[in-house]
C-alpha positions, 0 to 999 in steps of 0.5 A: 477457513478465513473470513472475508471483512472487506477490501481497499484499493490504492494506486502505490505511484502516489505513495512512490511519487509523494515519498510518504502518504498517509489516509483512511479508507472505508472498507468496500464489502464491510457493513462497517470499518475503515482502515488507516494506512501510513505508506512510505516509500524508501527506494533501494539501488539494486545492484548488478553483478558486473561478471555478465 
């Protein structure tokens, strides 16, 4: 069984658009906590195969 703490919400087009962001969220649900974040966004080329 897991025990349910709380949520956070956030947009990831800040993260992509900013390359990194960093902040501290309260968690909606919880009696008390917060939760500290660091997202960097590091973009990856996909690569097709040219065979199709």
């Amino acid at each position: 069984m897991q025990e349910y703490i709380g949520r956070c919400i956030l947009t990831l087009t800040k993260v992509i658009l900013e390359g990194e962001y960093s902040d501290c969220f309260p968690l909606e649900g919880a009696k008390s906590g917060k939760l500290n974040l660091t997202l960097k966004w590091m973009h990856q080329p996909i690569y097709r195969d040219s065979e199709n």
